[in-house]
C-alpha positions as CSV (number, residue, x, y, z in Angstrom):
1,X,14.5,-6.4,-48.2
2,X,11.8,-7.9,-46.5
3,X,9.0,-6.2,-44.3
4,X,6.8,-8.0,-41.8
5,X,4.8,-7.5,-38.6
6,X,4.0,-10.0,-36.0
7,X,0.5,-11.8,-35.2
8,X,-0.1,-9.7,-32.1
9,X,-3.2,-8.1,-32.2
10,X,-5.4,-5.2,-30.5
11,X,-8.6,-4.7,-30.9
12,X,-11.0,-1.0,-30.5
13,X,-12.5,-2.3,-26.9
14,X,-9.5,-3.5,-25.6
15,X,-8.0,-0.3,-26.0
16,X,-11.1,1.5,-24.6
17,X,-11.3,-1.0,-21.8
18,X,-7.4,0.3,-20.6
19,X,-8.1,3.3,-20.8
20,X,-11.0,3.9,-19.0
21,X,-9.4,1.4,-16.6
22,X,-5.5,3.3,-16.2
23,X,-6.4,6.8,-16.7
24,X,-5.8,8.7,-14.1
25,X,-8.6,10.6,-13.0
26,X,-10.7,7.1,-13.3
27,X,-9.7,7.3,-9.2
28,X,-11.2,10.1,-8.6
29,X,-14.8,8.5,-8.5
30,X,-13.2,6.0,-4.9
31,X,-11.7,9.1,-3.8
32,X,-15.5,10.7,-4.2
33,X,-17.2,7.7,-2.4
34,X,-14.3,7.6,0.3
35,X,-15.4,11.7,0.9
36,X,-18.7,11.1,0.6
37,X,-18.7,8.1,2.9
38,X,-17.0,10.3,5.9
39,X,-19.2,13.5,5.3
40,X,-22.7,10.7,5.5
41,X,-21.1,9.2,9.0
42,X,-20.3,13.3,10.4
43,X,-23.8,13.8,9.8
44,X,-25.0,10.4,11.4
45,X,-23.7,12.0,14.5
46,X,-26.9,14.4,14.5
47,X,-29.0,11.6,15.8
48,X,-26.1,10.4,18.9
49,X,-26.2,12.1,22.0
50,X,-24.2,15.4,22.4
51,X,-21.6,15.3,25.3
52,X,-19.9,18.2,26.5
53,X,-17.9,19.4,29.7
54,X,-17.2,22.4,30.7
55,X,-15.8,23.8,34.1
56,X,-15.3,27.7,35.0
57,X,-14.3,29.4,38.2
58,X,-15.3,33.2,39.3
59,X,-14.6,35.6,41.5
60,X,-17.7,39.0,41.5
61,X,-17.8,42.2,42.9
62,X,-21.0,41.2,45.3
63,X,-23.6,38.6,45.9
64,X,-27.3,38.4,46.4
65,X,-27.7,38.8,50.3
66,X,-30.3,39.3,53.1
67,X,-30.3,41.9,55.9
68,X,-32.7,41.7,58.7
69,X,-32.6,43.7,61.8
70,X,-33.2,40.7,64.1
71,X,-30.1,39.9,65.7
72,X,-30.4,36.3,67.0
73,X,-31.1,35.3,63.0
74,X,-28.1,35.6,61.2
75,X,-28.4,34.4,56.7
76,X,-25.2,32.9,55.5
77,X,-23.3,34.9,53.0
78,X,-22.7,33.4,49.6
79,X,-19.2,33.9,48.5
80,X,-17.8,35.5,45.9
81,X,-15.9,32.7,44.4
82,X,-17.8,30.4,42.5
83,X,-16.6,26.8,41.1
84,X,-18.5,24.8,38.5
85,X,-17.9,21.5,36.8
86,X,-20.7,20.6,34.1
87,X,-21.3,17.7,32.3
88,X,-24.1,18.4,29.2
89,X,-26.4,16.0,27.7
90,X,-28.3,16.8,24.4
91,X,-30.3,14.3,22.5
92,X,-31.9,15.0,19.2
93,X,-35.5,13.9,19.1
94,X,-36.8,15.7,15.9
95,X,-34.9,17.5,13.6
96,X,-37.9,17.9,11.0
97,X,-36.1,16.3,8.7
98,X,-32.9,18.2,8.3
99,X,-30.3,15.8,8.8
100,X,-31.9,13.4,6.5
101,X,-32.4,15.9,3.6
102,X,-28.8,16.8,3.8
103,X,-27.6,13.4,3.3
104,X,-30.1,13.3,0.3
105,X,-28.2,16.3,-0.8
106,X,-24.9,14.7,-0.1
107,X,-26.0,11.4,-2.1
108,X,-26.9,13.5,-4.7
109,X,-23.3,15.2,-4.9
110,X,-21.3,11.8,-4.9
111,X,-23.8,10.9,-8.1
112,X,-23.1,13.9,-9.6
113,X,-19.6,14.0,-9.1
114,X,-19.5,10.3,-10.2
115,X,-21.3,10.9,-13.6
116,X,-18.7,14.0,-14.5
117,X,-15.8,11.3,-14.1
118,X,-17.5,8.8,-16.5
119,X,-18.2,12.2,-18.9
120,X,-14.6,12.9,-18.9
121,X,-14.0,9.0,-19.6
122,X,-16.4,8.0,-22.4
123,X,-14.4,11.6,-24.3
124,X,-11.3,9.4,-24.3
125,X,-13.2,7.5,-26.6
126,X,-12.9,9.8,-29.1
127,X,-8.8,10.6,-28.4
128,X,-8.5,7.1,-28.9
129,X,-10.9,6.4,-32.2
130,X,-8.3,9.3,-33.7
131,X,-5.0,7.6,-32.6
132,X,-6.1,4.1,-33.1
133,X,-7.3,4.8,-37.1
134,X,-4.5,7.2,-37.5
135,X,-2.1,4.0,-36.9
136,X,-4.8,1.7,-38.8
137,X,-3.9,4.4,-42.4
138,X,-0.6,4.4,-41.6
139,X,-0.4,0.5,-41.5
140,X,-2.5,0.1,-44.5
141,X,0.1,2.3,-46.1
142,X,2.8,0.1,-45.2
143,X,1.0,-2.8,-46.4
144,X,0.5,-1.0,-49.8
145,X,4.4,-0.2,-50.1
146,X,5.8,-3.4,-48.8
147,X,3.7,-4.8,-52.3
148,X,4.9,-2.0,-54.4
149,X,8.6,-3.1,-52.8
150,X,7.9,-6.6,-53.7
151,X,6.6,-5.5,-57.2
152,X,9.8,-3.7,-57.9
153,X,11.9,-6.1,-56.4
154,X,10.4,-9.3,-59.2
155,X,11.2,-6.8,-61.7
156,X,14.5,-6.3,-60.9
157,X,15.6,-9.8,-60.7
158,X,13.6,-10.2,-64.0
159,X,15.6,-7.2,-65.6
160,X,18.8,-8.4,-64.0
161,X,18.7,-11.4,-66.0
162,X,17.5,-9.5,-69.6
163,X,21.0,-7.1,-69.0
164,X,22.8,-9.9,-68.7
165,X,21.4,-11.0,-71.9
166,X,22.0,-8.3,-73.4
167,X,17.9,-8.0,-74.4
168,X,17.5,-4.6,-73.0
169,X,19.5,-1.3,-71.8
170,X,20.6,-1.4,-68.5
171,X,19.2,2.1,-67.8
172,X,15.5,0.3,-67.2
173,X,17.5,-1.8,-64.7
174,X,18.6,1.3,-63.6
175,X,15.4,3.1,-63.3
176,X,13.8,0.1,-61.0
177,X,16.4,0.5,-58.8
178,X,16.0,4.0,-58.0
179,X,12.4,3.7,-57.4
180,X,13.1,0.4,-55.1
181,X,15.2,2.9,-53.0
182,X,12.8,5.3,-52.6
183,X,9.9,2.9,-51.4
184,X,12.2,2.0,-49.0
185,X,12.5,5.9,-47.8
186,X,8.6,6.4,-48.1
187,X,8.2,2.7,-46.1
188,X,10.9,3.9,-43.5
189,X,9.1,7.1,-43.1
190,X,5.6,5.4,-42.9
191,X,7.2,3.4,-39.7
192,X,8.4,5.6,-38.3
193,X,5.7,7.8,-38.2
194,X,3.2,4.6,-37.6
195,X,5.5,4.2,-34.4
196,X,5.3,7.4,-33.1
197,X,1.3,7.0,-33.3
198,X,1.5,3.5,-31.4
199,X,4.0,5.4,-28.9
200,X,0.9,7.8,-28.7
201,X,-1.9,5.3,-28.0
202,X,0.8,3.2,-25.4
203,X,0.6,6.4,-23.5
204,X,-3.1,6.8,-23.2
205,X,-3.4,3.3,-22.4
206,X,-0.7,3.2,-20.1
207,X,0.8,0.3,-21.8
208,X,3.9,-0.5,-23.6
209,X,2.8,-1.4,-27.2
210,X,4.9,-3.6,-29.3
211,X,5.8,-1.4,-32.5
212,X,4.9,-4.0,-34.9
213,X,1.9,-4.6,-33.1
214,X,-1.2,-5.3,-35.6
215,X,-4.3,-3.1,-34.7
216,X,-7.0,-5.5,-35.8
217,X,-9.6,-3.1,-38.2
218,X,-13.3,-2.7,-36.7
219,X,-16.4,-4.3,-38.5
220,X,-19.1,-2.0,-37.1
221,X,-22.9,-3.1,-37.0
222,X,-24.7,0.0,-37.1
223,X,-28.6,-1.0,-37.0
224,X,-30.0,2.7,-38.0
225,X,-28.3,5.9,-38.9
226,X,-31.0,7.8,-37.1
227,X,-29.9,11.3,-36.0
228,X,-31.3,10.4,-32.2
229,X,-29.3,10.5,-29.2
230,X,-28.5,7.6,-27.6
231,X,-26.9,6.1,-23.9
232,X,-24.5,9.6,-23.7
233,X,-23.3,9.1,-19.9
234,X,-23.8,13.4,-20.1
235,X,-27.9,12.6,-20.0
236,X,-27.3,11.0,-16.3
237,X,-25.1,13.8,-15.8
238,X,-28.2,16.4,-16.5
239,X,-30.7,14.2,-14.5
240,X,-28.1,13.7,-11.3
241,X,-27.6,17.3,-11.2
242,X,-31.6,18.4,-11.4
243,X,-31.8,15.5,-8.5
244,X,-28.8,17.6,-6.8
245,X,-31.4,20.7,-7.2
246,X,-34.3,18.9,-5.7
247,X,-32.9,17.7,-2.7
248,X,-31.3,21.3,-2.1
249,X,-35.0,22.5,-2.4
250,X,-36.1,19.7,0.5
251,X,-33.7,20.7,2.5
252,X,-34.7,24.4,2.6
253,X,-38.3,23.3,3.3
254,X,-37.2,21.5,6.2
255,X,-35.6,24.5,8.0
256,X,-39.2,25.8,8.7
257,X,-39.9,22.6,10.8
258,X,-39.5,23.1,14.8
259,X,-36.7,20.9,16.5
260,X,-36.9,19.0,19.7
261,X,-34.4,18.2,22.2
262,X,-33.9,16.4,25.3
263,X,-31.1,17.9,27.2
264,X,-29.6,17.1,30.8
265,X,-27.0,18.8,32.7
266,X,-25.4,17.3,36.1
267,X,-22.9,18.9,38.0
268,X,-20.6,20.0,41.3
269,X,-19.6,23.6,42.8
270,X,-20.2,26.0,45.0
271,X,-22.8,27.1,45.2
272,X,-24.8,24.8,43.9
273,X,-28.3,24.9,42.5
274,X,-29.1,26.3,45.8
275,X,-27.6,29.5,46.1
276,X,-27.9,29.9,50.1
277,X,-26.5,27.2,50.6
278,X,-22.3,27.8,50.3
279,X,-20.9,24.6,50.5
280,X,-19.8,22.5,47.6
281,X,-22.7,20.1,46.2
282,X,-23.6,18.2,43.2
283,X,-26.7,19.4,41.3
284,X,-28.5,18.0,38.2
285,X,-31.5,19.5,35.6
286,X,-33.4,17.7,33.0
287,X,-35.8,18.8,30.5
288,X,-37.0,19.3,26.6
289,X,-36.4,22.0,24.1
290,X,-38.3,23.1,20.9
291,X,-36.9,25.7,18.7
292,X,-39.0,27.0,15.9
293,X,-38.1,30.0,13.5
294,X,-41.1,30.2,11.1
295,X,-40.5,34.1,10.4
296,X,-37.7,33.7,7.6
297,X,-38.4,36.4,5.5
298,X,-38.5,34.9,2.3
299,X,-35.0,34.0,2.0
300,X,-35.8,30.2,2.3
301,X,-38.4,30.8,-0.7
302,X,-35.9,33.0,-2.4
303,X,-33.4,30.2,-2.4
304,X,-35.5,27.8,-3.9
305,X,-36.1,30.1,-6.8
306,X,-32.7,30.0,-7.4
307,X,-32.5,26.1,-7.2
308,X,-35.1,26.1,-9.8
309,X,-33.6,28.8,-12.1
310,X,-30.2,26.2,-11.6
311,X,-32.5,23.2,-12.9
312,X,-33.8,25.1,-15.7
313,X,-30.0,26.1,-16.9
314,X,-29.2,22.0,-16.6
315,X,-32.1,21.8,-19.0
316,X,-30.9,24.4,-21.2
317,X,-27.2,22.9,-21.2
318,X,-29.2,19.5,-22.2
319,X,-31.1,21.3,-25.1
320,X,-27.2,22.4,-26.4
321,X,-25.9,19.0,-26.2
322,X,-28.8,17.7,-28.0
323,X,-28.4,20.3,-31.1
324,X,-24.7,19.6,-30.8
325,X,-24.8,15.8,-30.7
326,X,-27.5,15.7,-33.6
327,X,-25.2,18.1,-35.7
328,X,-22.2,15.9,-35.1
329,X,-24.5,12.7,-35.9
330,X,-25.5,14.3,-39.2
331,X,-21.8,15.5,-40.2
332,X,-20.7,10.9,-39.6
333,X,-23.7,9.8,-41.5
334,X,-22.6,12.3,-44.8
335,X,-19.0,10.6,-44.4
336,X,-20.5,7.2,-44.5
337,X,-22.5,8.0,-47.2
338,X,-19.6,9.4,-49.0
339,X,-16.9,6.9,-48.3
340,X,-19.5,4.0,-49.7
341,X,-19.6,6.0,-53.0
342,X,-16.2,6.7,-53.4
343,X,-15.5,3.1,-52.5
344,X,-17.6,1.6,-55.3
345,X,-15.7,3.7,-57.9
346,X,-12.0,3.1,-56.3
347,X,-13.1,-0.7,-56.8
348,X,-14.1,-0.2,-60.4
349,X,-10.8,1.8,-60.7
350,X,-8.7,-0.7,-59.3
351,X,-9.9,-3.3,-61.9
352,X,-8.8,-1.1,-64.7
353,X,-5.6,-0.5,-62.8
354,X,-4.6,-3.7,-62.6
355,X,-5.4,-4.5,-66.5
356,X,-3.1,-1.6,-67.4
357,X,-0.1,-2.6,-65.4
358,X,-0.2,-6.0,-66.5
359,X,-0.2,-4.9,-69.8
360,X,3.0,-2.7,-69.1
361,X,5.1,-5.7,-67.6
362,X,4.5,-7.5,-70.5
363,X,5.9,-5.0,-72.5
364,X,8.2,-4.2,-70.4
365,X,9.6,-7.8,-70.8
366,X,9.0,-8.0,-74.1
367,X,11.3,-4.5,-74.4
368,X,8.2,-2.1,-76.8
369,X,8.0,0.0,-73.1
370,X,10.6,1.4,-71.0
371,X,11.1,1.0,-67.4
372,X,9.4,5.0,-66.5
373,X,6.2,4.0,-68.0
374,X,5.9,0.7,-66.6
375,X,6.7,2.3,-63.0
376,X,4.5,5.3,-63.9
377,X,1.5,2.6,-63.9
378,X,2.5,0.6,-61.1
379,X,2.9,3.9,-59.0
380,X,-0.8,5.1,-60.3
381,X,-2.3,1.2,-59.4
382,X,-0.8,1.9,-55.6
383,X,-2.1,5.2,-55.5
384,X,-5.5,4.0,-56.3
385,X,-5.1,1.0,-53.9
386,X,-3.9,3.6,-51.3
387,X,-6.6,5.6,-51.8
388,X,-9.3,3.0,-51.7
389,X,-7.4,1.7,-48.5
390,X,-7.9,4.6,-46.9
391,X,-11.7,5.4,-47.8
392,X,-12.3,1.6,-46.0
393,X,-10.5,2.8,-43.1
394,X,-12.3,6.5,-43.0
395,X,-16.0,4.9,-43.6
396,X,-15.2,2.6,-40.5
397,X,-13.9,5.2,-38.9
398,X,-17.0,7.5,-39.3
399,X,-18.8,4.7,-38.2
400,X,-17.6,4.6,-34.9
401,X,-16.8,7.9,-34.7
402,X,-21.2,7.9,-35.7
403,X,-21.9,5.2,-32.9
404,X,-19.4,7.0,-30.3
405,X,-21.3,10.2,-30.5
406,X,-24.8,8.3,-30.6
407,X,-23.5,6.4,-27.4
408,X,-24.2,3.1,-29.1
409,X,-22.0,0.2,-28.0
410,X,-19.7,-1.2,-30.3
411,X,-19.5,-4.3,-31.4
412,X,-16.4,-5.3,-33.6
């Protein structure tokens, strides 16, 4: 039996780069610049001209008349029926600002609402740092019995032969082929499971991995294990939202400015602007408007407050994520520190190791040992290698996992 994998190979990045390209919600930040886009042209319309038309027709108990007691002068009588078409004009002159502070508040959202897509992003960084080493151990593992299978396999063909011979009991032939079947039950179960964990990562990356795909391991330069924070895409978060609080706060101050207007109206009915005169005529009226409302109460000032109280919880939420982040920092740079010391001894174990078994198998072929105690030293050499496997994948695992939380970019 035979066990290989293929020369296809993924790399850390490439599987970041996928996701953060296929994931679904990656949309969301077009579908936010598509809505934002509309809601900056509705307001644009502040500074267009205002059309309306509107048309009405009345009937009223009584009318404004005249009486005089001269006979020979007689006033005409407005009716009591009234008809009106209008046309309205409105122009926006000065607004004190209002239309441009809410777009500033509207730019302010789309940033905001950008920032928490990339937040929710660079966390599937972590998602896949824990799938991609979780199939890096498990292919290590395979690596470490498919030699152990070879191993056993040598032996076998080199027992086969001394049975023949009648040099030694077949039981130690016997023995070796037992353990050969089960390393292939543990190598079956480590593919199996190693599939299921590239099935896993396909998902997330939206992308049909190849089982026997080879995940390439990372070589991680870390320059400094300092416990600072680094480019976390949650800092632009906090700043774009205390930017959404200030432009709030401009817009309120704008509401105490006065507005001005230039408005026309033209139209036709009876009467017209002149009401003694009862026949149907067009009219028009021009002019300017100012509204001012300085008297507010306080609510405009009260609002602000609560803008700033809004800006100091941002900065409170920042002060957690720092204490957080640095605690997580702290907990990566003890695993590196531990996985380089364990490494150093698993190296000076392995050297012993593989004295010992090479001692067995000679005395296994020279018949002073039995096949249990050879395979008793193989089984503790591949435990050791395992193990010293896996402490090279963990310490390059807490490395990333270090430079992930720091928000350092990777380089493999």
């Amino acid at each position: 039996m035979l066990f290989t994998q293929k020369q296809d190979t993924l790399k850390l990045n490439d599987c970041y780069d996928r996701v953060y390209e296929k994931y679904p919600n990656a949309y969301q930040k077009t579908l936010y610049e598509s809505s934002s886009g509309l809601k900056l042209k509705n307001l644009d319309v502040n500074y267009l001209p205002q059309i309306s038309f509107k048309g009405q027709a009345t009937y009223q108990s009584d009318v404004p008349g005249i009486s005089l007691p001269i006979p020979t002068i007689k006033i005409p009588e407005t009716s009591k029926d009234r008809y009106q078409l209008l046309l309205d004009v409105k122009q926006l002159i000065y607004d004190g600002g209002s239309t441009s502070s809410q777009k500033d508040v509207e730019e302010s959202q789309l940033y905001s609402d950008k920032q928490k897509v990339e937040v929710e992003l660079y966390g599937l960084k972590q998602r896949v740092n824990d799938l991609y080493f979780s199939v890096l151990l498990l292919q290590e593992k395979k690596n470490i019995y498919t030699a152990y299978y070879n191993d056993v396999q040598s032996k076998i063909k080199e027992m086969t032969s001394k049975v023949e011979n009648g040099v030694t009991q077949k039981s130690n032939l016997y023995i070796l082929q037992a353990q050969l079947l089960q390393i292939e039950q543990d190598l079956e179960s480590t593919e199996t499971d190693k599939t299921a964990s590239i099935k896993m990562l396909g998902e997330l990356m939206d992308k049909n991995l190849d089982k026997d795909i080879a995940l390439k391991l990372p070589d991680p330069q870390v320059n400094n294990y300092e416990i600072t924070p680094g480019d976390r895409p949650e800092y632009k978060l906090f700043e774009f939202q205390r930017n959404q609080f200030d432009a709030m706060k401009s817009s309120v101050n704008t509401r105490v400015l006065p507005k001005l207007n230039i408005f026309g109206q033209a139209g036709y009915g009876r009467p017209g602007l002149n009401i003694l005169d009862n026949s149907f005529q067009p009219f028009y009226t021009v002019g300017i408007n100012v509204s001012w409302n300085p008297i507010n109460w306080n609510s405009n000032s009260n609002e602000i407050q609560i803008y700033e109280a809004n800006k100091n919880m941002i900065d409170k939420q920042k002060e957690t994520f720092d204490k957080n982040l640095k605690v997580s920092l702290e907990k990566y740079k003890s695993e590196i520190q531990k996985y380089e010391s364990l490494i150093k001894k698993d190296e000076e174990l392995i050297t012993l190791r593989d004295k010992i078994v090479e001692s067995t198998a000679s005395q296994l072929l020279n018949g002073t040992i039995t096949s249990t105690v050879y395979l008793t030293e193989l089984n503790n050499k591949n435990q050791v290698l395992l193990t010293y496997k896996t402490h090279i994948v963990q310490l390059i695992q807490s490395k990333i996992n270090f430079l992930t939380t720091k928000g350092s970019k990777i380089y493999e």
